[in-house]
C-alpha positions in Angstrom: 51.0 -74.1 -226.3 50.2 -77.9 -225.6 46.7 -79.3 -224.9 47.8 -79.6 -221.1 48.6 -75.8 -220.6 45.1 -75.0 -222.4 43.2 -77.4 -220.2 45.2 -76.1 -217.2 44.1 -72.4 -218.0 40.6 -73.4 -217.6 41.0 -74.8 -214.2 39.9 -71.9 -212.0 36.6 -71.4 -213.2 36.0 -75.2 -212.7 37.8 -74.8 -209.2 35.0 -71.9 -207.9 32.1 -74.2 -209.2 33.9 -77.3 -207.4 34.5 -75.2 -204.1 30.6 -74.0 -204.2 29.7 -77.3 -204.5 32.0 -79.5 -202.1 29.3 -80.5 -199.9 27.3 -82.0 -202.8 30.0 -84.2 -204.0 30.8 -84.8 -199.9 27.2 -86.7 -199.9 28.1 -88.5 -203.0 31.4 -89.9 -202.0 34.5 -88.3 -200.2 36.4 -90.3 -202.6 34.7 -88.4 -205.3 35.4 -84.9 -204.3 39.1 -86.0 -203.0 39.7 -86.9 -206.4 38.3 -84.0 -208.0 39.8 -81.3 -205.9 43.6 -83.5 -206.3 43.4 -82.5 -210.0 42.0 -79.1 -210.1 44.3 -78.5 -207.5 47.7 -80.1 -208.6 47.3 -80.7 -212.5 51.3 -81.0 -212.6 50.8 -84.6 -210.7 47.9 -85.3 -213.4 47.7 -86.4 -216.9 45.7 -84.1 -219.5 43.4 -86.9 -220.0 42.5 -87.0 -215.9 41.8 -83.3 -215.8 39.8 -83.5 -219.0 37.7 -86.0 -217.0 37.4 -84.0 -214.3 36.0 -81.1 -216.1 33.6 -83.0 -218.5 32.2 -84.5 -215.0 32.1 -81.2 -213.0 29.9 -79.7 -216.5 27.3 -82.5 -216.8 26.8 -82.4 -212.7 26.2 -78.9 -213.3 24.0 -79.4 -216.6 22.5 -82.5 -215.1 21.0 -83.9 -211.6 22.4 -86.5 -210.0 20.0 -89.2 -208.4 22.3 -90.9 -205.3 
């Protein structure tokens, strides 16, 4: 199993958090939850690297508050 298909199995608990929290990352930047939902939502069109990005973000936003 390649480092992708691990990373990818891991995407729907990361999806639910996401989707709970659209409207936060709405007031942030649309950009910002575009982004976030492309990858979660279509890691074939991604690189491991991107959704490993995504991830680590969506965990310290969680674990973390975000001053805008």
């Amino acid at each position: 199993m390649t480092l992708k298909e691990k990373v990818v199995k891991q995407i729907p608990k990361y999806l639910k958090s996401f989707n709970e929290d659209i409207d936060y990352y709405n007031s942030i930047d649309e950009r910002l939850s575009d982004y976030i939902d492309e990858n979660l939502s279509n890691p074939e069109s991604h690189n491991v690297y991107e959704i490993l990005g995504v991830i680590r973000f969506l965990k310290l936003s969680n674990k973390y508050s975000f001053n805008i």
